[in-house]
C-alpha positions as CSV (number, residue, x, y, z in Angstrom):
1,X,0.0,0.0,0.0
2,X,0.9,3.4,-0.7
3,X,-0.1,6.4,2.1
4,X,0.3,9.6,0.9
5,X,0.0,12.5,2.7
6,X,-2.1,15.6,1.2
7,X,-1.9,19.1,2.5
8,X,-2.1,22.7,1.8
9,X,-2.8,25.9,3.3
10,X,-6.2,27.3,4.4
11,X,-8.7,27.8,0.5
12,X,-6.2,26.5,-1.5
13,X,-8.3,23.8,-2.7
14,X,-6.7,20.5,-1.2
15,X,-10.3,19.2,-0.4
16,X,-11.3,19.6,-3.8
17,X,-8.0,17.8,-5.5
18,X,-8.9,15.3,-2.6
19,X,-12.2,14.1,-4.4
20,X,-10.9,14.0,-7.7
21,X,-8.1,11.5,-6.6
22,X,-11.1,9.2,-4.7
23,X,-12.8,9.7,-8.2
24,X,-9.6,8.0,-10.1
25,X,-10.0,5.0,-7.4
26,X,-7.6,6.6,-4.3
27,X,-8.9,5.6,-1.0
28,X,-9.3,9.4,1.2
29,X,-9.7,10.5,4.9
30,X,-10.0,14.0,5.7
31,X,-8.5,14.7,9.0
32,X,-10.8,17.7,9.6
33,X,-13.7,15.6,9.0
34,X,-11.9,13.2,11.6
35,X,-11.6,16.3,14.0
36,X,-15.2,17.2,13.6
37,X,-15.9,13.8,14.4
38,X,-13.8,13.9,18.2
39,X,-15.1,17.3,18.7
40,X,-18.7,16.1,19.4
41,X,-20.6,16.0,22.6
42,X,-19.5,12.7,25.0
43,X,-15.7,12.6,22.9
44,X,-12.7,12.4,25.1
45,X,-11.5,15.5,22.9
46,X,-14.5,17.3,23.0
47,X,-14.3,17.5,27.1
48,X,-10.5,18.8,27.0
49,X,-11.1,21.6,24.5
50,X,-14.0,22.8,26.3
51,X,-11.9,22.6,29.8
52,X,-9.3,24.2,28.3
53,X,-10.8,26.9,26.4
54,X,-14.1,27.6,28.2
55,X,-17.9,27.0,27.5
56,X,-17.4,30.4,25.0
57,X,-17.0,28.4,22.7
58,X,-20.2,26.1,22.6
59,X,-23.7,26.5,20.8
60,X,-26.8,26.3,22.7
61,X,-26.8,22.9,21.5
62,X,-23.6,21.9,23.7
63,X,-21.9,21.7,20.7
64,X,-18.3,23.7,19.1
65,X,-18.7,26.8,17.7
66,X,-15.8,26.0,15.2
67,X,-15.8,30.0,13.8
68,X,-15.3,30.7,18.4
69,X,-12.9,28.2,18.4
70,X,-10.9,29.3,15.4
71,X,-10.9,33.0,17.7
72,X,-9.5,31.5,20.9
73,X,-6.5,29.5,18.9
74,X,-6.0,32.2,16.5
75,X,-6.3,35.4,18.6
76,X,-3.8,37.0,21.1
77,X,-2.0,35.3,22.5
78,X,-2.1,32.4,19.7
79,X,-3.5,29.1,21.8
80,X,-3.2,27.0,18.3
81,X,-0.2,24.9,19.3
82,X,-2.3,24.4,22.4
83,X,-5.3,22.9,20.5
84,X,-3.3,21.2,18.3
85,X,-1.6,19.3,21.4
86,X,-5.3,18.0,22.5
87,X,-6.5,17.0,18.8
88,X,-3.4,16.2,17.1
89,X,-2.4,13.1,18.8
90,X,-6.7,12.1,18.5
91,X,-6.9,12.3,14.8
92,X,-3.1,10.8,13.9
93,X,-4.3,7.5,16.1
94,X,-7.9,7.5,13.8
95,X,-5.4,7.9,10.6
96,X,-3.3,4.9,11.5
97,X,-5.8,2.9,12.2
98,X,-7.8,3.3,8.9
99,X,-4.9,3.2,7.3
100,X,-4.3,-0.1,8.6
101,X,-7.7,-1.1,7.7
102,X,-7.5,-0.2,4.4
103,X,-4.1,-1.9,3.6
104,X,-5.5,-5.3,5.1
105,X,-8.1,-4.7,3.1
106,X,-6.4,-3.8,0.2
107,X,-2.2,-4.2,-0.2
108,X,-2.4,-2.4,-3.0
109,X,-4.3,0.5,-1.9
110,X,-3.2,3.8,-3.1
111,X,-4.6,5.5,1.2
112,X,-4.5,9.3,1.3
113,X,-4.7,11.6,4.7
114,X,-5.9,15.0,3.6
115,X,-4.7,16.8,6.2
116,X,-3.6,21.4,6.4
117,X,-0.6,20.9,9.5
118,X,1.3,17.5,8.1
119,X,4.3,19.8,7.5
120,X,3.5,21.6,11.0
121,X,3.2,18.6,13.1
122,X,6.1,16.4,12.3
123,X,4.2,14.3,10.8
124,X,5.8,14.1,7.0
125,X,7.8,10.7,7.8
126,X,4.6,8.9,8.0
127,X,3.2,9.0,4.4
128,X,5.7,7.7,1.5
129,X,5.3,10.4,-0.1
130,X,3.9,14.6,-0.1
131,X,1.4,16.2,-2.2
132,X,1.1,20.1,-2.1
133,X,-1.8,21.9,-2.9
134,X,-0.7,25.5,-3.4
135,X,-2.4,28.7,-5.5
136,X,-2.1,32.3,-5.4
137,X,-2.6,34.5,-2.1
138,X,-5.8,36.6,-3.5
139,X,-7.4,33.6,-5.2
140,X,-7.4,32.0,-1.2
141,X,-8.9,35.3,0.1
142,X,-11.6,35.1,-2.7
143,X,-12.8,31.3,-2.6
144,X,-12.4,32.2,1.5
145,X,-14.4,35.0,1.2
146,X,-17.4,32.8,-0.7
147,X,-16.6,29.9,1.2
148,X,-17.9,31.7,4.3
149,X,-20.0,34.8,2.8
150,X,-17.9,37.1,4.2
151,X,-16.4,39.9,2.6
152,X,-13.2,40.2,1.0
153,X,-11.9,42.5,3.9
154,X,-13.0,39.7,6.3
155,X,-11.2,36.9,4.6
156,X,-7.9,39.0,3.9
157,X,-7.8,39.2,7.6
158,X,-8.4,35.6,8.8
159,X,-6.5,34.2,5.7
160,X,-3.4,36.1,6.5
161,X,-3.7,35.1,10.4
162,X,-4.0,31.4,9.9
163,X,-0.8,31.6,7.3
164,X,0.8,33.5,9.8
165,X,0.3,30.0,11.6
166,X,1.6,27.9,9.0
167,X,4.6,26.7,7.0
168,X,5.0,29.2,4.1
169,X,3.9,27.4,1.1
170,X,7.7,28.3,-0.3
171,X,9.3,25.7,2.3
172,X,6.5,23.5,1.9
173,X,7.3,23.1,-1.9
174,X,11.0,21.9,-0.8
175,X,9.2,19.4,1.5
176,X,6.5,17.9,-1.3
177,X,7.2,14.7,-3.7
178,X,4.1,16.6,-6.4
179,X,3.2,20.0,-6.7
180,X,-0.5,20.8,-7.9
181,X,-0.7,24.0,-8.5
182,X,-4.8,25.0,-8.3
183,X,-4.4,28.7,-9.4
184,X,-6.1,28.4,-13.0
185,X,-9.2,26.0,-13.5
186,X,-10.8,23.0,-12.6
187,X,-9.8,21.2,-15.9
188,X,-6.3,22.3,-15.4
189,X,-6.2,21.1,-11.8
190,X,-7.7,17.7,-12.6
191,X,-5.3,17.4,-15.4
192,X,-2.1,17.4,-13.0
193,X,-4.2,14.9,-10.9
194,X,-4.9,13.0,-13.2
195,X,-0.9,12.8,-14.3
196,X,0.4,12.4,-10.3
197,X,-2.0,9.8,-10.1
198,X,-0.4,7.7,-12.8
199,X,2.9,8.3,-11.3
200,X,1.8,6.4,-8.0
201,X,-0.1,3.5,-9.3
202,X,3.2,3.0,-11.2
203,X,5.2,3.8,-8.1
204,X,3.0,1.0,-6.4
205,X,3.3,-1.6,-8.9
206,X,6.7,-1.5,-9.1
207,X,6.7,-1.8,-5.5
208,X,4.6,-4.7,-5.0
C-alpha cells in the first residue's frame, strides 16, 4: 500500500484535489472531518477543548462553535499549538488505524490523509510520499471569502492570520514529492491529478 499525505494551506483547494483523486479510485480521509468527528458532545477531545478553552466556545446545543474556536486558537495570544496538542495526537491514532484497515483490506491501496498541519506537526515521515496543494494568495482570500460569505476585507484578515500560523507554502514546496498547482481552473487542476495519479499507481506496482 501506498499512504500519501495531502496538505495545503487554508482555501487553496486541497479538499477539492482530494475528491478527484477518490474519483480515479484513491482511497481518502479527511483529517478535519476526523476532527469534527472527536469534537462532538461525550468525545474524550470534546471534554479537553472545552476545559481548556471555556464554555465560549459552545452553541446552545452543547456543541463547538468552530468559527469561536478558530478565535481562541488564533487570537492574542495564539493558543493553536495548544489545541493542536489535544486533537493532534486524536486524529493521527484515527489515521493509523484506517490506514491499517484499508491496507489489510487492500495491499495495494493507493490511502491518502488529507490533512492542512502535516508539514507543522512532524508528521511528513509517516506518508511515502507529499502532495502540495498551493495557488495564489488573493485567489485563497476570494474562494475564502465565498466559502464563508464574508467579505473580502474579512477573509484578507483571517487568511493572512491562519498563514501566519503555518509553513510558508515556499518551504512546503521543498518538502512535497508533487506540486498541484490549483491557481487556474478545474480542468487544469484535474489534469495534474490526473498525471500524479499515474505516477503512483506506477510507483505502487513497481513496488509490489
Amino acid at each position: 500500500m501506498l499512504k500519501l499525505g495531502l496538505t495545503g494551506g487554508i482555501a487553496s483547494g486541497k479538499s477539492v484535489v482530494g475528491e478527484m483523486f477518490l474519483k480515479l479510485g484513491a482511497h481518502l480521509l479527511q483529517a478535519d472531518a476526523v476532527a469534527h468527528w472527536l469534537m462532538q458532545p461525550g468525545r474524550a477531545v470534546y471534554e479537553e477543548v472545552v476545559r481548556r478553552f471555556g464554555r465560549e466556545i459552545l452553541n446552545a446545543d452543547r456543541s463547538i462553535n468552530r468559527p469561536r474556536l478558530a478565535e481562541a486558537a488564533f487570537g492574542t495570544p495564539p493558543r493553536v499549538k495548544e489545541l493542536n496538542e489535544i486533537v493532534h495526537p486524536a486524529v493521527v491514532a484515527h489515521q493509523n488505524e484506517w490506514m491499517e484497515e484499508i491496507g489489510q483490506r487492500d495491499p495495494k491501496a493507493i490511502a491518502i490523509v488529507e490533512a492542512a498541519l502535516i508539514l507543522e506537526a512532524g508528521a511528513a515521515a509517516r506518508f511515502d510520499r507529499l502532495i502540495l496543494v498551493t495557488c495564489h494568495p488573493e485567489q485563497r482570500i476570494l474562494r475564502y471569502a465565498r466559502r464563508l460569505g464574508i467579505s473580502e476585507d474579512a477573509a484578507r484578515a483571517e487568511v493572512t492570520r491562519r498563514m501566519a500560523a503555518q509553513i510558508p507554502d515556499e518551504e512546503k514546496i521543498k518538502a512535497a514529492d508533487f506540486v498541484i498547482d490549483n491557481s487556474g481552473s478545474l480542468a487544469t487542476t484535474e489534469q495534474q491529478v490526473q498525471r500524479v495519479f499515474a505516477e503512483l499507481r506506477l510507483t505502487n506496482k513497481q513496488r509490489s
